[in-house]
C-alpha positions in Angstrom: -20.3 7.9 -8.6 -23.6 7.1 -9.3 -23.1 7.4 -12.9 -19.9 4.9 -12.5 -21.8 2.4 -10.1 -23.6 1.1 -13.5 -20.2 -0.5 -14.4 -20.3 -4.3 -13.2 -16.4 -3.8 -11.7 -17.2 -0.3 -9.8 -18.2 -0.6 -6.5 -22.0 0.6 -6.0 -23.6 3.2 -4.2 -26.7 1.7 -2.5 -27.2 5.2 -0.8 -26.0 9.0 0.3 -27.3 10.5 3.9 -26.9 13.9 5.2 -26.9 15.3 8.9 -25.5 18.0 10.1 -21.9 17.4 10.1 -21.4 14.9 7.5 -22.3 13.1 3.9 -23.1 9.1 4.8 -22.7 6.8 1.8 -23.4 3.7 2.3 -22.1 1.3 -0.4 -21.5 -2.4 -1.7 -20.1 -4.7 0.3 -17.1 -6.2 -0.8 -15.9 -9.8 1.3 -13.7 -11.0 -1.0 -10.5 -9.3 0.0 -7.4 -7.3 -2.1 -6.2 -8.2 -5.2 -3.0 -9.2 -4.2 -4.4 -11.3 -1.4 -5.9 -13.0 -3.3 -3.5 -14.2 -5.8 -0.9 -15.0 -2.5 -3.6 -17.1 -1.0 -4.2 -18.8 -4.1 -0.8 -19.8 -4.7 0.1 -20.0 -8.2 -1.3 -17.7 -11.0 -0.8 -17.5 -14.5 0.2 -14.8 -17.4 -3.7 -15.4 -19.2 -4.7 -14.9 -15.1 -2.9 -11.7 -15.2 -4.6 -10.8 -18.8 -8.0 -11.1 -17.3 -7.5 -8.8 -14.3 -5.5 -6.4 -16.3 -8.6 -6.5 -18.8 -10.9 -6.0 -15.8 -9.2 -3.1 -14.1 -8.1 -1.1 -17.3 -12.2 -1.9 -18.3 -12.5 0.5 -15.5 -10.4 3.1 -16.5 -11.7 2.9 -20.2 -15.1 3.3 -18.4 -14.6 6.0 -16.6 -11.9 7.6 -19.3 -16.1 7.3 -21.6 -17.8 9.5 -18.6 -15.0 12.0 -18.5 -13.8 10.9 -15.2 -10.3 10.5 -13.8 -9.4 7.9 -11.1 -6.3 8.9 -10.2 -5.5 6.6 -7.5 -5.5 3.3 -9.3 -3.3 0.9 -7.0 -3.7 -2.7 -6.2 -5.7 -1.6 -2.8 -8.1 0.1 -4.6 -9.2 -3.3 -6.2 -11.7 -5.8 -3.9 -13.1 -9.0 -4.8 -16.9 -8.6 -4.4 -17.1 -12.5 -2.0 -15.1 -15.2 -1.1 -16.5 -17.3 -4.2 -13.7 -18.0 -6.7 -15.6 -16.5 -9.7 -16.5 -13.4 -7.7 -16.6 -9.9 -9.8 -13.0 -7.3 -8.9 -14.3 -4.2 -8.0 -12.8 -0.9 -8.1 -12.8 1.2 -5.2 -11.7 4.3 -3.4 -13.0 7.1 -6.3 -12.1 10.1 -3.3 -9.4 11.8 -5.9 -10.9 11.8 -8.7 -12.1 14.3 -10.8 -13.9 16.0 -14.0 -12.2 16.5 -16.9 -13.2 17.8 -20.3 -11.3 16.4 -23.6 -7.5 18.9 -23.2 -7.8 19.5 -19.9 -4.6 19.4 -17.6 -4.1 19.1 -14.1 -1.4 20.3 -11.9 -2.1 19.2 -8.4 -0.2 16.1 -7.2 -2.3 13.3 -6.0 -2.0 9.6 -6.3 0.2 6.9 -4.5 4.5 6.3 -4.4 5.2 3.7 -6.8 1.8 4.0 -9.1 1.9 7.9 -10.0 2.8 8.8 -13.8 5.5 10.8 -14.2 3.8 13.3 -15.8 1.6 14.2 -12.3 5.2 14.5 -10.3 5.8 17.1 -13.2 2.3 18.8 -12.9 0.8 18.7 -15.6 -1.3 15.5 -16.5 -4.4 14.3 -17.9 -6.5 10.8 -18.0 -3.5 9.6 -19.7 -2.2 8.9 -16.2 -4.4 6.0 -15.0 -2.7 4.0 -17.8 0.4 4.2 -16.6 -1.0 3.3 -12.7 -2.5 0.6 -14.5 0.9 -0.5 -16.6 2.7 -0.5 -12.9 0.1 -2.8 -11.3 0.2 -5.1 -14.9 4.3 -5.1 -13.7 4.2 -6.1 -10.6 1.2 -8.9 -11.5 4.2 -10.4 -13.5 7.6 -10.0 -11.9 6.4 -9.0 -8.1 8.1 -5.6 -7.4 7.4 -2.4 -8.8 9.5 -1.3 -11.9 10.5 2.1 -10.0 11.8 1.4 -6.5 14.4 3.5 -3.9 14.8 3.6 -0.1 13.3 6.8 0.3 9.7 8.4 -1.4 11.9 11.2 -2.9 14.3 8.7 -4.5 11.1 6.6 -5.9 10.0 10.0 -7.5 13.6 10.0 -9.1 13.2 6.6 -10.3 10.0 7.3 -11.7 11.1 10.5 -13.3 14.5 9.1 -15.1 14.8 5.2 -14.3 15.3 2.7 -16.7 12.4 -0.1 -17.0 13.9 -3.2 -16.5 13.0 -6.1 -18.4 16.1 -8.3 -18.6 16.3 -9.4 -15.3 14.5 -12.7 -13.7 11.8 -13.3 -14.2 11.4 -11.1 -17.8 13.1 -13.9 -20.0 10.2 -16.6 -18.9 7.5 -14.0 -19.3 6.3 -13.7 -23.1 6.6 -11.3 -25.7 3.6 -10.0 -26.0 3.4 -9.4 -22.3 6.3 -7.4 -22.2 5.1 -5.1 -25.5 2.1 -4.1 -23.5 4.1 -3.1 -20.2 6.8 -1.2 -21.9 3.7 0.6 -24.3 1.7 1.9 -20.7 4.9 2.4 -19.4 6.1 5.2 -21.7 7.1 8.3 -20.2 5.6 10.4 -23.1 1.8 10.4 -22.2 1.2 11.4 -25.7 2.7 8.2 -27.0 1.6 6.0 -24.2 -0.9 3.3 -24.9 -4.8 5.0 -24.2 -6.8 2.4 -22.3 -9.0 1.4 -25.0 -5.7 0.4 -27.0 -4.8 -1.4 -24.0 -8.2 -3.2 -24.6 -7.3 -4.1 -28.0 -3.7 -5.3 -27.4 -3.3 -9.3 -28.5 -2.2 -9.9 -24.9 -5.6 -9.0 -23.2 -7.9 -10.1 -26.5 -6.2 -13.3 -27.3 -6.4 -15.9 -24.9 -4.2 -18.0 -27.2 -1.4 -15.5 -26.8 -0.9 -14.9 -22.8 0.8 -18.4 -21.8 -1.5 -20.7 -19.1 1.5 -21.4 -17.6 2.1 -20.9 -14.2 4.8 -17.6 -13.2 7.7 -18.2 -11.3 7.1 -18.8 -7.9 9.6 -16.4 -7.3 6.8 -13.6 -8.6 4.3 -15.1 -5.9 6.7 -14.6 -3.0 7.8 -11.3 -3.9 4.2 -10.0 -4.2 3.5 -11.5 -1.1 5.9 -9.9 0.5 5.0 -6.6 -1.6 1.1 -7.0 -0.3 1.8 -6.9 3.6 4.1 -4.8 5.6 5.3 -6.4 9.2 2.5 -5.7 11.3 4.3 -7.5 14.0 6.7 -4.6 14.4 4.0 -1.7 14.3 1.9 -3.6 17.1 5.4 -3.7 18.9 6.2 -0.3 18.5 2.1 0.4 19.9 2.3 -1.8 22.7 5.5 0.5 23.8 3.8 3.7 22.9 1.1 3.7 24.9 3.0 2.2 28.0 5.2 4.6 28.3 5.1 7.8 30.6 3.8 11.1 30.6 7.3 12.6 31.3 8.5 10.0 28.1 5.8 11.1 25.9 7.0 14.8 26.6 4.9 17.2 24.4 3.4 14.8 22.0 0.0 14.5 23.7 -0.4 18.0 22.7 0.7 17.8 19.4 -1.9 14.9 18.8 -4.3 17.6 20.4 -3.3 20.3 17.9 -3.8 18.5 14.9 -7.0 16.5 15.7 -8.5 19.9 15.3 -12.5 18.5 15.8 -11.4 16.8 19.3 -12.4 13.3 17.8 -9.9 11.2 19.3 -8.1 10.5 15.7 -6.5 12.3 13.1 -8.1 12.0 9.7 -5.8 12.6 6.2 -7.3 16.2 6.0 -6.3 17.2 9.9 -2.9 15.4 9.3 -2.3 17.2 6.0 -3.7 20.5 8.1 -1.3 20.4 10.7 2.1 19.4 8.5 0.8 22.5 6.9 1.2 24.5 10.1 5.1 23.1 11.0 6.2 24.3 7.8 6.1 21.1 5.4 5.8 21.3 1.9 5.5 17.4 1.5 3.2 16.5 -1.6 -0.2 14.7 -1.4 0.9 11.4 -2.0 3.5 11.5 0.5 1.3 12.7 3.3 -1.1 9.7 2.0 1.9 7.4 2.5 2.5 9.1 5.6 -1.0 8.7 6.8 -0.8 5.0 5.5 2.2 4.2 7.6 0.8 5.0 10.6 -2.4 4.0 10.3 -1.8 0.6 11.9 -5.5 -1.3 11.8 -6.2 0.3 8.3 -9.4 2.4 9.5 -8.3 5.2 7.9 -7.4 7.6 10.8 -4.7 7.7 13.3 -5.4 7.1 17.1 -3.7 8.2 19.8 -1.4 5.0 20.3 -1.0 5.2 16.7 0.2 8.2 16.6 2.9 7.9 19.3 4.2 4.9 17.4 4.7 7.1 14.6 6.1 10.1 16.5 8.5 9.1 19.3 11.7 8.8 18.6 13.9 5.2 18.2 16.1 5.8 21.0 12.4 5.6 23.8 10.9 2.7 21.9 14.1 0.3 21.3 15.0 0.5 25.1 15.6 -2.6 26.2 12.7 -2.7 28.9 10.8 -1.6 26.7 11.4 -4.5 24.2 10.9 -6.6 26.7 7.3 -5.5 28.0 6.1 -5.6 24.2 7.6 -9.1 24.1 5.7 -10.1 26.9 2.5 -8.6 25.6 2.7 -11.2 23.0 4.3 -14.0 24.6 0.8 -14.5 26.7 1.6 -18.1 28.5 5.3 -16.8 29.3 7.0 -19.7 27.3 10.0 -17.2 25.9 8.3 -18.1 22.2 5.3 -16.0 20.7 3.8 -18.4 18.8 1.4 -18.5 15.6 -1.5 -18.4 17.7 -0.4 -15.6 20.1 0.0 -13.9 16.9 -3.4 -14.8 15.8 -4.7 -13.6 18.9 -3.0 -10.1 19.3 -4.2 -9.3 15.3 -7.6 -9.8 16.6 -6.9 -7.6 19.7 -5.7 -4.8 17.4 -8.6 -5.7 15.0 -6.2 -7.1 12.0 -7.9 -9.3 9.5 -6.7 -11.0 6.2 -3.3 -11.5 7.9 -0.9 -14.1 6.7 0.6 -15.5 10.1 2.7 -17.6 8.5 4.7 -15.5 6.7 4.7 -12.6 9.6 7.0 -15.7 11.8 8.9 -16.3 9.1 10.3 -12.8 8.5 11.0 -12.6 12.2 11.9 -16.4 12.3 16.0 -16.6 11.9 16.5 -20.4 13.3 13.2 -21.5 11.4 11.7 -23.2 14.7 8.3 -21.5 13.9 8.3 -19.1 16.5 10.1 -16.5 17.6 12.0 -15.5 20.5 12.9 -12.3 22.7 17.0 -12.2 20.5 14.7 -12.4 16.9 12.5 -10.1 18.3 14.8 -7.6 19.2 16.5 -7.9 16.1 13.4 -7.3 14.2 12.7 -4.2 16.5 16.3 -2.8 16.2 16.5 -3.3 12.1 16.0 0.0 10.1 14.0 -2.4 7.7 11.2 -4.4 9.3 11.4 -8.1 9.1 14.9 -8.7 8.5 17.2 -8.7 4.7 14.8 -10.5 3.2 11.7 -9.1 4.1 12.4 -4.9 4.9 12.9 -3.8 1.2 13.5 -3.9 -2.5 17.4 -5.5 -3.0 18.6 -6.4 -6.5 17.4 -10.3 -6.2 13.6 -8.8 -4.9 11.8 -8.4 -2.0 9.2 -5.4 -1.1 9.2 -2.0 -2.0 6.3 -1.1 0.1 7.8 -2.0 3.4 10.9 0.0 2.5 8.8 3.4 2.2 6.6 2.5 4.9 9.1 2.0 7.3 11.3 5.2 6.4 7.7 7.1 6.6 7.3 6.2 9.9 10.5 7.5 10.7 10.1 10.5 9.0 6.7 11.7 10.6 8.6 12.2 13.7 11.1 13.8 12.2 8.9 16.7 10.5 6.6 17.4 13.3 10.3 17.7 15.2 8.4 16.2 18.5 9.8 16.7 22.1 12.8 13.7 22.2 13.8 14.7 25.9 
């Protein structure tokens, strides 16, 4: 890392500390918010934009590619603008999976993140060749919104990614220019051996050119679905919390326990190792990235661990938290002046009590929002809660005219914890 933090786009190390139990490193400070945030707050982007943070984040690869380093978790979340300041430097982030490797060397284990992993790593055995390919999915979604290998469920995105045809026919591929498309379909190739390397990447007309990527603005279209892409309803997971952690001892049944059995060092959260740990010990055989996404699903305030409440959320089963009373006392919980409306700033004020930040309010009503009065009541509400996909048709997953593909798998995770620790439904 400290070898790496010499590269102006890789976060810095300002310093490593050892106690007794732990490693602390303390590092760079990055304000500026995600990648995709960023574009969704700006509100309009253009192809020669896209060029530059292509050039940026495949810089990084290249760089590390030089040191003999893999990332192998390249994904838009891994990406942080350094301040608020329009010109401020992307940096890369997030370096926990990666690894050594000498020139030949192949890997087997599967690590990386639904939607971004080569195909190559699902069929264990891979080399650097794989960051491209993470890096030709995030180029994709820059330009069209969604990911170019999508299903309802983590096993069917695996599929896709395996055997699915890259589509670029469809809206918006016919606006988008040549070029840009030559450089997708070349990091895109399943053969790593014929994919594109990073530094040909570098040296595409696309990213050197500035004549050839068009300044014109993408299809607005693109800037919905990403935002949509870039933020999963955290209305419905601070629902489902609010329920959680009101509910019973006998309604909880053995799930107190369970928490207790996995959060093996009696912290009072379950971090990705304890998680992955105690899967282990209920018989799953679920693959790195998918108890990542798992881990991701449930982790509702993005600190990186699962609490208690958390947890519950993510274990109890439907038929407890979609009860009616139960809808109702989370409604209230947000409704704070007992209008029958939650409002935008109700909203506002329950993402600060669950410590959300870089929220977009807005469009968090507007999934939820059927009769587009700008708020929402206890019927959309319930609806929300009841739908398998959060946020209603538009909003819960990938469909053949757009819309997410994260929500989609974040949702059916959540579902699907619960269903492999097989908790106590009675």
């Amino acid at each position: 890392m400290h070898h790496l933090s010499e590269h102006p786009n890789v976060v810095r190390i300002r310093g490593a500390y050892e106690d007794a139990l732990f490693v602390h490193i303390v590092m760079e400070l990055c304000a500026g918010g995600e990648l995709f945030d960023r574009i969704v707050a700006k509100g309009h982007y253009t192809e020669r934009a896209a060029a530059l943070l292509i050039r940026t984040i495949v810089g990084v690869v290249e760089g590390c590619h030089s040191l003999g380093v893999m990332h192998r978790d390249l994904k838009p979340e891994n990406f942080l603008f350094a301040s608020t300041a329009e010109d401020a430097p992307l940096k890369a982030t997030d370096f926990g999976l990666s690894v050594f490797y000498k020139p030949g060397d192949k890997f087997s284990d599967v690590v990386g993140s639904p939607y971004y992993v080569a195909p190559e790593v699902l069929q264990k055995i891979y080399g650097p060749e794989a960051d491209v390919w993470s890096a030709g999915v995030i180029l994709y979604i820059l330009l069209c919104g969604v990911p170019p290998f999508w299903a309802e469920t983590e096993s069917g995105i695996f599929r896709q990614i395996l055997r699915g045809k890259l589509d670029l026919e469809s809206d918006p591929w016919p606006s988008i220019s040549d070029s840009a498309k030559d450089l997708v379909r070349n990091m895109l190739i399943r053969d790593p051996t014929k994919r594109f390397t990073a530094h040909e990447v570098l040296c595409h007309p696309w990213i050197v050119d500035d004549a050839v990527a068009p300044d014109k603005p993408i299809d607005s279209a693109v800037l919905s679905r990403l935002k949509h892409f870039s933020a999963m309803n955290k209305l419905k997971k601070m629902a489902l919390r609010v329920i959680a952690e009101s509910l019973s001892e006998e309604e909880i049944g053995g799930l107190k326990e369970l928490f207790k059995m996995i959060d093996t060092d009696n912290s009072g959260t379950i971090t990705y190792d304890e998680l992955k740990n105690g899967l282990k010990r209920v018989g799953s055989d679920l693959m790195e990235p998918e108890i990542q996404a798992l881990m991701d699903a449930a982790d509702i305030d993005n600190s990186g661990t699962i609490d208690y409440g958390e947890f519950l959320a993510a274990t109890l089963h439907m038929n407890k938290l979609e009860r009616e009373e139960n809808l109702v006392s989370a409604f209230t919980f947000f409704d704070k002046d007992g209008s029958g409306f939650i409002t935008i700033d109700e909203l506002s004020q329950a993402c600060e009590q669950f410590g959300l930040s870089d929220v977009h309010l807005e469009d968090m009503i507007k999934d939820v929002d059927q009769n587009n009065d700008g708020q929402i009541d206890y019927s959309e509400f319930a609806a929300m809660m009841r739908k398998g996909n959060a946020g209603g048709a538009n909003a819960g997953g990938v469909t053949s005219t757009g819309g997410t593909g994260r929500r989609t798998m974040r949702n059916s995770l959540r579902v699907n914890l619960g269903d492999i620790l097989k908790p106590n439904e009675n």
